[in-house]
N, C-alpha and C positions, 0 to 999 in steps of 0.2 A: 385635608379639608380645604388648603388655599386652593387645591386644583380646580376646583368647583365654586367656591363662594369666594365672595370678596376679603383679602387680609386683615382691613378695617372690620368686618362683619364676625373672624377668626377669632380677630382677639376679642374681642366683645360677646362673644360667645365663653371662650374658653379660660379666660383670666380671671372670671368670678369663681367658677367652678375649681378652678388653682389655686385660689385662697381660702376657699373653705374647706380645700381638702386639707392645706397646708396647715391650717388653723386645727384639724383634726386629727392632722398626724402629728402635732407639735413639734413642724418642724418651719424654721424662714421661710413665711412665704414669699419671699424673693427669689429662693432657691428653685425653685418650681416655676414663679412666673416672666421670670426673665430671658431664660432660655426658649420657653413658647413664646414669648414674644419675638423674641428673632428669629423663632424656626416661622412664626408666621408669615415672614416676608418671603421664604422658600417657594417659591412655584415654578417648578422648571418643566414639568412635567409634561403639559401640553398647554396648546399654544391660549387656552383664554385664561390659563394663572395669571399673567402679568400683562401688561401693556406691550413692553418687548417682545416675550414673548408671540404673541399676536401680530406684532411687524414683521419677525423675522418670517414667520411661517406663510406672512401674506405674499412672500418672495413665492412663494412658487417652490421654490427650491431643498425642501423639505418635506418630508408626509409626517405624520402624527404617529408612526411607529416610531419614527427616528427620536422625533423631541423626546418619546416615554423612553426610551431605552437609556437615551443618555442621560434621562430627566429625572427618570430614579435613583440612579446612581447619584447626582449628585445633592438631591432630597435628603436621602439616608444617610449620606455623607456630611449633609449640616447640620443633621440633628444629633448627630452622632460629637459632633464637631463643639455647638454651642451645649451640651450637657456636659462634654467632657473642661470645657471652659469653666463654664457655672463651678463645676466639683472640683476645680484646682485653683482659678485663681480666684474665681469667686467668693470660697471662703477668708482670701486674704485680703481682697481689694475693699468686696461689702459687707464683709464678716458675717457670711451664711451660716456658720457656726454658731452662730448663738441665737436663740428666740428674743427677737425685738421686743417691747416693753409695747410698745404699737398695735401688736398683734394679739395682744392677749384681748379675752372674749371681756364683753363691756357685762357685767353684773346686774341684774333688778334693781340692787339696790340704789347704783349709783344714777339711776335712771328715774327714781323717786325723789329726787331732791326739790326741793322748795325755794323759789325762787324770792331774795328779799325784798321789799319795796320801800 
């Protein structure tokens, strides 16, 4: 999706959507949303992913076969890269392993409360 739309506009799409799945699969939603958040700066793909991107390809000296071939590879290769991060050291660095107290769903009830004057 960064290939195409802005990383800023990625994650803001796709980070809400991480946490309420994450909140439905009871499991850290950090575990989920941290690794999208760094595969979202991933855009190697073609040349309007990134800023860079787009300078090097403005050389001339590349076609937009080249950047996809090499571009996917190393796409797949970071996503593959920050999940496998998140699943090892993740759990020991942010303690992904456990459900945050944060994350539990807010009740009715506690949302009726009455405020004193």
């Amino acid at each position: 999706m960064t290939e195409i739309v802005s990383n800023t506009a990625t994650a803001n799409i796709i980070l809400p959507l991480l946490a309420n799945l994450a909140v439905t699969l009871h499991v850290n939603p950090l575990l989920l949303m941290l690794p999208a958040t760094v595969v979202a700066s991933f855009a190697f793909t073609l040349p309007v992913g990134t800023p860079p991107n787009a300078i090097v390809f403005a050389t001339g000296e590349l076609r937009v076969i080249d950047m996809a071939r090499a571009g996917i590879f190393l796409d797949l290769l970071g996503q593959f890269l920050a999940m496998a991060v998140a699943m090892t050291y993740g759990y020991y660095v942010f303690g992904l392993g456990t459900y945050p107290q944060w994350a539990l769903p807010v009740s009715s009830s506690s949302l009726n409360m009455t405020i004193p004057r």
